[in-house]
DOTORFI-468006 format. One record per residue: residue in three letters; x, y negated, z of N, C-alpha, C in turn. Coordinates in nm, 4 decimals. Layout:
BEGIN
pt residuo:Ala n_c1:X n_c2:Y n_c3:Z ca_c1:X ca_c2:Y ca_c3:Z c_c1:X c_c2:Y c_c3:Z .
...
END
This chain:
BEGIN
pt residuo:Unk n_c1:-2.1529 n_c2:0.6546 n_c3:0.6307 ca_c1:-2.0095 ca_c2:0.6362 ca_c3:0.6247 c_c1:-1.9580 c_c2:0.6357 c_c3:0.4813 .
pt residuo:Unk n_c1:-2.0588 n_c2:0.6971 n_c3:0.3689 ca_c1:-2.0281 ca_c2:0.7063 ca_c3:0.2854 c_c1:-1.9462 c_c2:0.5527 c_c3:0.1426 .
pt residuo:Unk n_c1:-1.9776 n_c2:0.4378 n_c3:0.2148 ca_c1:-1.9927 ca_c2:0.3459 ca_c3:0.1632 c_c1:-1.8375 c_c2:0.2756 c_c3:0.2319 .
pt residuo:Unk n_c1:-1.7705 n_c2:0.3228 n_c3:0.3063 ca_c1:-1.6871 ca_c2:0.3101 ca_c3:0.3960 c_c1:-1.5527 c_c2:0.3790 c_c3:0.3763 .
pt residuo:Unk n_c1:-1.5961 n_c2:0.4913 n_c3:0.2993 ca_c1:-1.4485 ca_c2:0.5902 ca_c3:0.2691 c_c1:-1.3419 c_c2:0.5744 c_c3:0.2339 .
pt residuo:Unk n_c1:-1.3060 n_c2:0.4844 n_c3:0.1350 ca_c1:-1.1833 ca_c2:0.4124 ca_c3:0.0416 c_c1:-1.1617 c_c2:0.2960 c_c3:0.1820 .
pt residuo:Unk n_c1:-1.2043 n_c2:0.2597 n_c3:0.2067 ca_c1:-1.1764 ca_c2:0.1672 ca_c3:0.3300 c_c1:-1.0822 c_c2:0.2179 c_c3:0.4631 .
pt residuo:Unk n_c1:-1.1801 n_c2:0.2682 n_c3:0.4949 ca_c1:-1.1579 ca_c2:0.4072 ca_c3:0.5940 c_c1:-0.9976 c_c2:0.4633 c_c3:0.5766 .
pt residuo:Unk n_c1:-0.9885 n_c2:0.5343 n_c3:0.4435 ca_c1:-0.8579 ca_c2:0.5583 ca_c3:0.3957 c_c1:-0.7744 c_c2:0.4967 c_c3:0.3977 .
pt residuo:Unk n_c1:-0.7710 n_c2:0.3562 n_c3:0.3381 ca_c1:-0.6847 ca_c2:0.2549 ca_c3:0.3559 c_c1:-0.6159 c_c2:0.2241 c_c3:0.5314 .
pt residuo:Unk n_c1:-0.7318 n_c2:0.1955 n_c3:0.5496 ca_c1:-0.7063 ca_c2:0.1323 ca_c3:0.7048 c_c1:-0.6238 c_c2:0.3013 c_c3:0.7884 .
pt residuo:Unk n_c1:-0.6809 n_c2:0.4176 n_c3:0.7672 ca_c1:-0.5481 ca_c2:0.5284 ca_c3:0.8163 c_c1:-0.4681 c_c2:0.4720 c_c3:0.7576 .
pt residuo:Unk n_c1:-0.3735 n_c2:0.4608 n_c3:0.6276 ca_c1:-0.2693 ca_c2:0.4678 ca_c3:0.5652 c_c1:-0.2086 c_c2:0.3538 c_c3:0.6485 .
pt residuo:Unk n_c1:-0.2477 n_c2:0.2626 n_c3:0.7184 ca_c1:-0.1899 ca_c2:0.1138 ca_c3:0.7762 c_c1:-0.1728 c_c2:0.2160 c_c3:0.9125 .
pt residuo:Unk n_c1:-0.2608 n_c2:0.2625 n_c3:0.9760 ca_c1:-0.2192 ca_c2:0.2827 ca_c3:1.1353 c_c1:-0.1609 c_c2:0.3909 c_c3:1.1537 .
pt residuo:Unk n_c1:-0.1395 n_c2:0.5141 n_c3:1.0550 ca_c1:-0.0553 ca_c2:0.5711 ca_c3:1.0503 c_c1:0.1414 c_c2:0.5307 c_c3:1.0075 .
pt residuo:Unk n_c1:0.1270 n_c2:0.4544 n_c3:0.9309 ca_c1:0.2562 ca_c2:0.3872 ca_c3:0.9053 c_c1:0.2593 c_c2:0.2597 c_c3:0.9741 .
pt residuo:Unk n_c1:0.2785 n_c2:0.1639 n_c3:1.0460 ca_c1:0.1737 ca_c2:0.1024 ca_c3:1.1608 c_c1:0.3770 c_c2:0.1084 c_c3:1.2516 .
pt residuo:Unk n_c1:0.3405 n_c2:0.2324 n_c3:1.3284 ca_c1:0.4510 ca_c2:0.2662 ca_c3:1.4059 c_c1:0.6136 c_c2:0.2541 c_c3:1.3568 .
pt residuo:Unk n_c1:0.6138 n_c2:0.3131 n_c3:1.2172 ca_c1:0.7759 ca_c2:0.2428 ca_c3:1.1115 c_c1:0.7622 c_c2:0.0864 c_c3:1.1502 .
pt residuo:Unk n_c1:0.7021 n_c2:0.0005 n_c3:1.1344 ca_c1:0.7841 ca_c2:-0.1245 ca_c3:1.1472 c_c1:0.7766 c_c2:-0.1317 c_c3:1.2686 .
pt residuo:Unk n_c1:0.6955 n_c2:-0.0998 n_c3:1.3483 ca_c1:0.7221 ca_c2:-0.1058 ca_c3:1.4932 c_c1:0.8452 c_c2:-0.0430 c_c3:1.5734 .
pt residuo:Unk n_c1:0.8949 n_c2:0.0568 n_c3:1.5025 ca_c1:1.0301 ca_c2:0.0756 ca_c3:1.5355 c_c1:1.1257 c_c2:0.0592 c_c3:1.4804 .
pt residuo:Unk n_c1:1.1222 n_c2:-0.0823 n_c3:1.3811 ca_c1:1.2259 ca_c2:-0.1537 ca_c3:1.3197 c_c1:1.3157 c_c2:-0.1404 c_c3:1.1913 .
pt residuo:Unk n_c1:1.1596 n_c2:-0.1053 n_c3:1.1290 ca_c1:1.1602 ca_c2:-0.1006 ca_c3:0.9327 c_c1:1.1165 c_c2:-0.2596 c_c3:0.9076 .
pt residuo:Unk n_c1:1.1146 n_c2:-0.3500 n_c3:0.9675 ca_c1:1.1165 ca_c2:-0.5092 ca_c3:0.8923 c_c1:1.0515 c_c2:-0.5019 c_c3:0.7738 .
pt residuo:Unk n_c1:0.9832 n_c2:-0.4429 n_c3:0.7436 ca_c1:0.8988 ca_c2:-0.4690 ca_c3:0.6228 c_c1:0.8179 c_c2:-0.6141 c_c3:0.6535 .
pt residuo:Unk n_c1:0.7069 n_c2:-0.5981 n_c3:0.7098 ca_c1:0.6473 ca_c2:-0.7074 ca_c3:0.7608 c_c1:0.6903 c_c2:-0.7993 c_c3:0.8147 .
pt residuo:Unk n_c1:0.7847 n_c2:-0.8309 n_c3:0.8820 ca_c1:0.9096 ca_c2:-0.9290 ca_c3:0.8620 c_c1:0.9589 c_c2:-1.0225 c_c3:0.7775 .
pt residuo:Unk n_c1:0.9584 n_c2:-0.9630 n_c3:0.6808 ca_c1:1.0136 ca_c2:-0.9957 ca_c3:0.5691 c_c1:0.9102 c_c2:-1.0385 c_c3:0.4328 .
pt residuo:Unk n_c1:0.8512 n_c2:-1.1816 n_c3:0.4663 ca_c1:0.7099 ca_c2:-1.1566 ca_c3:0.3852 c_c1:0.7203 c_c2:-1.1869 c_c3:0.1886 .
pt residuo:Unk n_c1:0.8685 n_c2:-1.2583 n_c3:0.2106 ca_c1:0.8800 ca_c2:-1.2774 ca_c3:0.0781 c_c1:0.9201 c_c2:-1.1845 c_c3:-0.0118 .
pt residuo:Unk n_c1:1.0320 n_c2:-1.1515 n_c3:0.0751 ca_c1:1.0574 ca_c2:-1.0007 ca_c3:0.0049 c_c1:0.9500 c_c2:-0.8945 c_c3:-0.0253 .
pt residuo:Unk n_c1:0.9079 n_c2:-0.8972 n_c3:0.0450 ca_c1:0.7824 ca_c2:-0.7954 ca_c3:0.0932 c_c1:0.6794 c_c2:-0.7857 c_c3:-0.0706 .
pt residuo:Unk n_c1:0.6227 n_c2:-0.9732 n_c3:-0.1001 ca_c1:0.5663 ca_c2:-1.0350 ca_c3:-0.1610 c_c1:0.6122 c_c2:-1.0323 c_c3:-0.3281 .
pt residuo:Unk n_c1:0.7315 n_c2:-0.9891 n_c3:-0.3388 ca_c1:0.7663 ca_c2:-1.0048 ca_c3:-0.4338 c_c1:0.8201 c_c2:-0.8288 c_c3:-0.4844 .
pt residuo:Unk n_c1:0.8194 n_c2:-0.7857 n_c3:-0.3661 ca_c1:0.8170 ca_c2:-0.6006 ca_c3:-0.4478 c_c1:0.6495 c_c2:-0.5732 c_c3:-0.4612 .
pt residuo:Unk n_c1:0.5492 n_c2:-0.6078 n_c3:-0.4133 ca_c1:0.4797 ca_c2:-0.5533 ca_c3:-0.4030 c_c1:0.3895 c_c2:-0.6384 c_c3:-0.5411 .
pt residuo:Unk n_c1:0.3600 n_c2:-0.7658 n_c3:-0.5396 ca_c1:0.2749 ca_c2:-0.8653 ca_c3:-0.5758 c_c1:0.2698 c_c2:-0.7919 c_c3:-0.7837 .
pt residuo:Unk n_c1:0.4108 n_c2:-0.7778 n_c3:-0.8019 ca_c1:0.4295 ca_c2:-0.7955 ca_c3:-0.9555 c_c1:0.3576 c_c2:-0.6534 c_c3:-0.9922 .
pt residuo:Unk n_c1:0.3847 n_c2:-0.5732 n_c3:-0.9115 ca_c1:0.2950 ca_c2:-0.4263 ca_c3:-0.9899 c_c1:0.1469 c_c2:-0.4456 c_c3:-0.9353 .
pt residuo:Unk n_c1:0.0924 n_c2:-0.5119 n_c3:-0.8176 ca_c1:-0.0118 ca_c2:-0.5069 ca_c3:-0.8218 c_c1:-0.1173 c_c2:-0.6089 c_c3:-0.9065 .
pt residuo:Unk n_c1:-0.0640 n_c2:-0.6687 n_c3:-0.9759 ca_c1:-0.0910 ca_c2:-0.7668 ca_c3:-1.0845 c_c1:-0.1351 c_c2:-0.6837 c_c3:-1.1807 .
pt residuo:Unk n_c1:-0.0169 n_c2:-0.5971 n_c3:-1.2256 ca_c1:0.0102 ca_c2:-0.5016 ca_c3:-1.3695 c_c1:-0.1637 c_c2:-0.4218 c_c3:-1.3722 .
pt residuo:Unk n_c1:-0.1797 n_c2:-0.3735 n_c3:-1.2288 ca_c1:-0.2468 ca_c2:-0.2509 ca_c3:-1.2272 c_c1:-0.3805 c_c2:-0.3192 c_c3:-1.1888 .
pt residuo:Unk n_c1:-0.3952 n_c2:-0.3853 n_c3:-1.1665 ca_c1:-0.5316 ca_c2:-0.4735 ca_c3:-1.1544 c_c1:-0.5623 c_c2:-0.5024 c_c3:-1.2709 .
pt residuo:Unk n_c1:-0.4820 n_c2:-0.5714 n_c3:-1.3997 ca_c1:-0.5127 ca_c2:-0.6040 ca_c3:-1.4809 c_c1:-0.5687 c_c2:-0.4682 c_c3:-1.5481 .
pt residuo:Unk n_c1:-0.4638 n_c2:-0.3246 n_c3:-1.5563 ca_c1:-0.5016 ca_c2:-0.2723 ca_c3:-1.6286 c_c1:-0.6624 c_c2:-0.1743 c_c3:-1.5812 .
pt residuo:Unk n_c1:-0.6868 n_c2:-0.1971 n_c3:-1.4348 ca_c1:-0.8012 ca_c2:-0.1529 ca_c3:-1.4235 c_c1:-0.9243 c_c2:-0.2351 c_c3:-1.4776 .
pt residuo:Unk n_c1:-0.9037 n_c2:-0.3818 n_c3:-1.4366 ca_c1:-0.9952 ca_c2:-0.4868 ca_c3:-1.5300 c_c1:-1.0379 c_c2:-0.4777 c_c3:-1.6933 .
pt residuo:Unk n_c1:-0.9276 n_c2:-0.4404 n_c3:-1.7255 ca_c1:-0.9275 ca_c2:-0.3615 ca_c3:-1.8883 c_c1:-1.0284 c_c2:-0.2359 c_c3:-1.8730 .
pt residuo:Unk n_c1:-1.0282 n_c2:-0.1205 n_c3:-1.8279 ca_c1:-1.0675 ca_c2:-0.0252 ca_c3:-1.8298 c_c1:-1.2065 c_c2:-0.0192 c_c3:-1.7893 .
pt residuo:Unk n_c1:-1.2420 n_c2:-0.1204 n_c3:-1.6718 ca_c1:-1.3685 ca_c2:-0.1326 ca_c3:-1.6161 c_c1:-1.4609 c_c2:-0.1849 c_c3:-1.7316 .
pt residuo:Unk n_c1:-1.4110 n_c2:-0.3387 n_c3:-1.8113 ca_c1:-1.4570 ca_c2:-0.3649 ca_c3:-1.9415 c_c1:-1.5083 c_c2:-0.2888 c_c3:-2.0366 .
pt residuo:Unk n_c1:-1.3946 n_c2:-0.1873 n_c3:-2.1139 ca_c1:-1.3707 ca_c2:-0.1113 ca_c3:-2.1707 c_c1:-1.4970 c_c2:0.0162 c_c3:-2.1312 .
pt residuo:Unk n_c1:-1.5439 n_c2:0.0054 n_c3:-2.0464 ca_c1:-1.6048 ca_c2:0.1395 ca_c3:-1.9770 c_c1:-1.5306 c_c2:0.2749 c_c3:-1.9942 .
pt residuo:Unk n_c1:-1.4276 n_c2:0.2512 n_c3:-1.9509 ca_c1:-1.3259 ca_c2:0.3657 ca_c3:-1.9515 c_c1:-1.3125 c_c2:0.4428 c_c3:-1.8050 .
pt residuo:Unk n_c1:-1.3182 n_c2:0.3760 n_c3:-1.7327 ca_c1:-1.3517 ca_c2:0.4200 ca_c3:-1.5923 c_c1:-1.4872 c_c2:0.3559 c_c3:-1.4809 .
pt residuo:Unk n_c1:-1.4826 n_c2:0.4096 n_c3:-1.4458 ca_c1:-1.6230 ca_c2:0.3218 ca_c3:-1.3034 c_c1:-1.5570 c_c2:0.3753 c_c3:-1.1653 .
pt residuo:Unk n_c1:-1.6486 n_c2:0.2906 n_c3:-1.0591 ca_c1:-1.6065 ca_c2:0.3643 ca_c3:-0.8943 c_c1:-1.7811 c_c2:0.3429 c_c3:-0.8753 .
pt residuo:Unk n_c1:-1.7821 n_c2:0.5172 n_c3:-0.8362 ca_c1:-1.8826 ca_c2:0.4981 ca_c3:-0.7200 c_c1:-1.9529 c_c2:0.4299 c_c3:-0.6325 .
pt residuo:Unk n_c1:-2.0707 n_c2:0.3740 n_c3:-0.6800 ca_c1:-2.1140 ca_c2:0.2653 ca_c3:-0.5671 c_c1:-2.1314 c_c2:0.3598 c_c3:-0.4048 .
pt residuo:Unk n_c1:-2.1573 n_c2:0.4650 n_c3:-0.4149 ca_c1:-2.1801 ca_c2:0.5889 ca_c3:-0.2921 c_c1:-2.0257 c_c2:0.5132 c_c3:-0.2359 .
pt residuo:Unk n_c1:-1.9055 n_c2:0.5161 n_c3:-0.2720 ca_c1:-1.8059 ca_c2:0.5315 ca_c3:-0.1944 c_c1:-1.7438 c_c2:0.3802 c_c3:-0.2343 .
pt residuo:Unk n_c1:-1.7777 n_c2:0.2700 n_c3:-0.2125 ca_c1:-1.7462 ca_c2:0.1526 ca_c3:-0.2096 c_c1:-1.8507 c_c2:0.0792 c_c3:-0.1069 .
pt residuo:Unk n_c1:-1.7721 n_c2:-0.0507 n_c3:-0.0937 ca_c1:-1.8290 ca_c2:-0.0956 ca_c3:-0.0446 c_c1:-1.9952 c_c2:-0.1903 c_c3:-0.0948 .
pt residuo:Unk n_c1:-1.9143 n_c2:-0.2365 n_c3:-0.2288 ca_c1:-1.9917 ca_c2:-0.3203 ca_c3:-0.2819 c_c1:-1.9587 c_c2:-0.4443 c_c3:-0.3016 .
pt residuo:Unk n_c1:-1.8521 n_c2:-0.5075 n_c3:-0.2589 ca_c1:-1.7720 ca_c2:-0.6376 ca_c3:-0.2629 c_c1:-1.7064 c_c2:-0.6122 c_c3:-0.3981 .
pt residuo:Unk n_c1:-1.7005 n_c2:-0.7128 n_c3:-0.4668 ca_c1:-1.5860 ca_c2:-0.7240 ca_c3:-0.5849 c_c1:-1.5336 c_c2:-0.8198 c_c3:-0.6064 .
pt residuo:Unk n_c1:-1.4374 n_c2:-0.7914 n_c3:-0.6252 ca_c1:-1.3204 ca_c2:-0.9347 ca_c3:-0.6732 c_c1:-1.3385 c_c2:-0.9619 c_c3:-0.8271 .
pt residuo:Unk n_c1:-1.2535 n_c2:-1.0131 n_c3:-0.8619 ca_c1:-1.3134 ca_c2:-1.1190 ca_c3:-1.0278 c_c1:-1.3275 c_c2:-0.9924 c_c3:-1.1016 .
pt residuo:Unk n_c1:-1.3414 n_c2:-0.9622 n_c3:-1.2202 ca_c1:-1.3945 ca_c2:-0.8669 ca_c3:-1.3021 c_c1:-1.4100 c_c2:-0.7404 c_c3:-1.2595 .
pt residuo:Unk n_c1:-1.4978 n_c2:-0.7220 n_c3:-1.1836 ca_c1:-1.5433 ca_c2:-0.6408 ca_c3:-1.1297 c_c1:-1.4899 c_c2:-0.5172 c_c3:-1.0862 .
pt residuo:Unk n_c1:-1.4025 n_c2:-0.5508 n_c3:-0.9783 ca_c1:-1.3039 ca_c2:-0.4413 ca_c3:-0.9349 c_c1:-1.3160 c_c2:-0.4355 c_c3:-0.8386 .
pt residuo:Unk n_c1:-1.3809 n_c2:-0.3645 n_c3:-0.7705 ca_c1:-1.3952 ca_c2:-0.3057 ca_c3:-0.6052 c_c1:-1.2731 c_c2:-0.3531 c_c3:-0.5292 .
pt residuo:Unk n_c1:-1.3342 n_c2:-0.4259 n_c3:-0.4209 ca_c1:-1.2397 ca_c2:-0.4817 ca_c3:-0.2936 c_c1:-1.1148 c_c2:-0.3523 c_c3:-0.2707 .
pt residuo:Unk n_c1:-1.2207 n_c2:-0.2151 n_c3:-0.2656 ca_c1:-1.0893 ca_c2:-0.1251 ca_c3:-0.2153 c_c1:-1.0005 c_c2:-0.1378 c_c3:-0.2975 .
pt residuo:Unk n_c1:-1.0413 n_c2:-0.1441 n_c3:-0.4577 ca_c1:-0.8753 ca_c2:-0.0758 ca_c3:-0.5517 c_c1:-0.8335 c_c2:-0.2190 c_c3:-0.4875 .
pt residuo:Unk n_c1:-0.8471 n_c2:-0.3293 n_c3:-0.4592 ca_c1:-0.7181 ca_c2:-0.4480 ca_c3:-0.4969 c_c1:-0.6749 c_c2:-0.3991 c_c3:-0.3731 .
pt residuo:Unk n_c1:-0.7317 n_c2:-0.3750 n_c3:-0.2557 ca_c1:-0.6351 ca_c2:-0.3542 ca_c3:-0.1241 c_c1:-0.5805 c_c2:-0.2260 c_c3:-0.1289 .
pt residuo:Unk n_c1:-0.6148 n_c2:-0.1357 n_c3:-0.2094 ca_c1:-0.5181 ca_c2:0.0068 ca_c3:-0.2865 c_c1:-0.4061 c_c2:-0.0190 c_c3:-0.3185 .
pt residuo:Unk n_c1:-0.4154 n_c2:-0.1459 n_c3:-0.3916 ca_c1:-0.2881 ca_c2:-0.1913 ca_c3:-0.4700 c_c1:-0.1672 c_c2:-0.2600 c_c3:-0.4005 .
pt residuo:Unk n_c1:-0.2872 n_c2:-0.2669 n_c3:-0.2614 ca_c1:-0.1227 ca_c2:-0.3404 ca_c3:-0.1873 c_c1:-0.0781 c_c2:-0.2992 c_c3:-0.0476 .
pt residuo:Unk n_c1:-0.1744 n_c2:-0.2073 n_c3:-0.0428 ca_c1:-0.1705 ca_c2:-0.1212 ca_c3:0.1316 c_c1:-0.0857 c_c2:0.0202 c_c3:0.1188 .
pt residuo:Unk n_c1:-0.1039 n_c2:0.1016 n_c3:-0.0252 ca_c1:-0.0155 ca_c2:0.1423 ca_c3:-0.0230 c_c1:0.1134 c_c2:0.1713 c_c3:-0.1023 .
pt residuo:Unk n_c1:0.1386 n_c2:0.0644 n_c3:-0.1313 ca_c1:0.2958 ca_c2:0.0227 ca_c3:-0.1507 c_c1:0.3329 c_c2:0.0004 c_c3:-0.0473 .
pt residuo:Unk n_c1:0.2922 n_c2:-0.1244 n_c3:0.0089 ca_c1:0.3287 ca_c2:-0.1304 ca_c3:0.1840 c_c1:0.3603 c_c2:-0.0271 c_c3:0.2585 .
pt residuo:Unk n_c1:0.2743 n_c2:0.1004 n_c3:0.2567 ca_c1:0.2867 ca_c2:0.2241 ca_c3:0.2915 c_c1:0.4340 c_c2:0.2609 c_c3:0.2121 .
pt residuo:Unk n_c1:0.4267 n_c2:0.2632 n_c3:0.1611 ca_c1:0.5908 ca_c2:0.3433 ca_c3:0.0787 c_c1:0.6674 c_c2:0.2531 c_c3:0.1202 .
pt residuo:Unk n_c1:0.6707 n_c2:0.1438 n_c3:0.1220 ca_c1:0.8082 ca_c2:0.0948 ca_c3:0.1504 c_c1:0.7998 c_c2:0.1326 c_c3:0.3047 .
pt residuo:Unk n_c1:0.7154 n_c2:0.0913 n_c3:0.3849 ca_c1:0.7446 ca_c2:0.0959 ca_c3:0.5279 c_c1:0.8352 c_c2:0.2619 c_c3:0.5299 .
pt residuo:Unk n_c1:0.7822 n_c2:0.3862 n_c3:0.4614 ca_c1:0.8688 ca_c2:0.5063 ca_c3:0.4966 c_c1:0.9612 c_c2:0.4566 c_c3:0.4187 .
pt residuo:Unk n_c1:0.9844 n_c2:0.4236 n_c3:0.2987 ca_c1:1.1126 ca_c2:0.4086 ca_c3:0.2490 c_c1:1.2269 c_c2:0.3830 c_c3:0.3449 .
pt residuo:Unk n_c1:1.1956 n_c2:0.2711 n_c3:0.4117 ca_c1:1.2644 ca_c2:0.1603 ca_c3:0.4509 c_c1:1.3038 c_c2:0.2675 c_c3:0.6119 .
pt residuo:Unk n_c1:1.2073 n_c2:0.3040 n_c3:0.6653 ca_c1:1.2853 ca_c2:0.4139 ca_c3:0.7790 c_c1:1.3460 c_c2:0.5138 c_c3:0.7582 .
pt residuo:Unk n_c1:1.3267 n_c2:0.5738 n_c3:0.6215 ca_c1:1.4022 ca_c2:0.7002 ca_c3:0.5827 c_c1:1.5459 c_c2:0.6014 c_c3:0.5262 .
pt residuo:Unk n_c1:1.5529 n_c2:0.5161 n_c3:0.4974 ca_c1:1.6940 ca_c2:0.4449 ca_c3:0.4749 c_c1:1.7705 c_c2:0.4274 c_c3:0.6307 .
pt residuo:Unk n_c1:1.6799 n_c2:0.3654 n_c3:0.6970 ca_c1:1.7198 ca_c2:0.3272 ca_c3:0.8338 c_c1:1.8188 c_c2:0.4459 c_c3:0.9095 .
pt residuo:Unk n_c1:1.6732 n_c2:0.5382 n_c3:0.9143 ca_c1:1.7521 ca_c2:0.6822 ca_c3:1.0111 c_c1:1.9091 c_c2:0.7852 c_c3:0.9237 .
pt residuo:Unk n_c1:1.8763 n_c2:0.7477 n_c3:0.8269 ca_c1:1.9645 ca_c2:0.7861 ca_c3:0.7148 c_c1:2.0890 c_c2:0.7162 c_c3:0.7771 .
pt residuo:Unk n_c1:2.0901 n_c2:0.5911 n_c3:0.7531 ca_c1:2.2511 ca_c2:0.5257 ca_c3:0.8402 c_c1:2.2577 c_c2:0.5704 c_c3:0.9406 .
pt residuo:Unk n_c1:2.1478 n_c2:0.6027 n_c3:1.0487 ca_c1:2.1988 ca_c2:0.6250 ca_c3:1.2155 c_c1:2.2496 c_c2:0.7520 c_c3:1.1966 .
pt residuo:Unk n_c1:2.2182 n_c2:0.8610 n_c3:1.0832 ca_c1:2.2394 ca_c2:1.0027 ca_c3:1.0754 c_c1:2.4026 c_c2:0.9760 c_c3:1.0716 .
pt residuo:Unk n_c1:2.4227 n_c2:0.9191 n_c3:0.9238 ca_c1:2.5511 ca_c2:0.9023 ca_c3:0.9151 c_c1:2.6547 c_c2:0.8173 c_c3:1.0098 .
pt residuo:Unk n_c1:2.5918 n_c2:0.7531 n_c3:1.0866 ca_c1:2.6475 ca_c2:0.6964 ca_c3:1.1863 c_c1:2.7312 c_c2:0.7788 c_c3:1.2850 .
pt residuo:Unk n_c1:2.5841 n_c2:0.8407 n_c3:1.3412 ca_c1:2.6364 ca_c2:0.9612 ca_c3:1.4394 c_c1:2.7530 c_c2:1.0539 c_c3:1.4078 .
pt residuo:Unk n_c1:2.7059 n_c2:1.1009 n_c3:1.2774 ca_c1:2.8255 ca_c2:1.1914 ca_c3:1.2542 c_c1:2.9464 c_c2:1.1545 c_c3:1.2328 .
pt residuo:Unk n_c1:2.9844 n_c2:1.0487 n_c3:1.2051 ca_c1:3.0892 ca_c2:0.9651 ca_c3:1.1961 c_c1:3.1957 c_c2:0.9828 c_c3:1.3391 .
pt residuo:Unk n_c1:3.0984 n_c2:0.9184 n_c3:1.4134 ca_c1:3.1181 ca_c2:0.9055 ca_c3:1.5748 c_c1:3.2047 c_c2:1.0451 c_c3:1.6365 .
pt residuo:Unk n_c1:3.0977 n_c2:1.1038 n_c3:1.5942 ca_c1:3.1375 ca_c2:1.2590 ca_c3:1.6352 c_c1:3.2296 c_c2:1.2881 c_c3:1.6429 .
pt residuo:Unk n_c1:3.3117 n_c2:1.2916 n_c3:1.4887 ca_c1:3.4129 ca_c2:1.3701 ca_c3:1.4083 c_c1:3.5226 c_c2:1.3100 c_c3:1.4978 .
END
């Protein structure tokens, strides 16, 4: 399993947050938007791991990768790191905004 872990992780972070758009956080909905909060920092941070991997400033574990790499040698997991969980943050973002109006909604109602 060891070769699986960063994967593994990822894929919880999706089926745990999974249920927010399913109860109507539109993240995934919304692919441009979506595409364009997420795309520009995961650019930034790819690049700067591509730097570092060069650089021999950092490495990943072949034990806890898969072994796939994308162009300069950056493990499949970090690029889907880079975009599974942002996805993850916005999806809570985006319900903690949501329930936030129904809060204030309600109380509105109330009064």
């Amino acid at each position: 399993m060891n070769h699986a872990q960063y994967l593994f992780v990822l894929a919880a972070c999706v089926v745990v947050t999974l249920p927010l758009e399913l109860s109507g956080s539109r993240v995934y909905r919304r692919p441009r938007r979506l595409a364009r909060a997420v795309l520009p920092v995961a650019v930034v941070f790819l690049v700067w791991d591509a730097l570092a991997i060069a650089a021999e400033a950092w490495r990943f574990d072949p034990a806890f990768v898969s072994g796939v790499r994308a162009p300069f040698g950056i493990p499949l997991e970090e690029v889907l790191f880079f975009v599974v969980v942002p996805i993850c943050g916005l999806l809570t973002y985006e319900t903690v905004v949501r329930v936030g109006r129904l809060v204030r909604r309600n109380r509105r109602v109330r009064r």
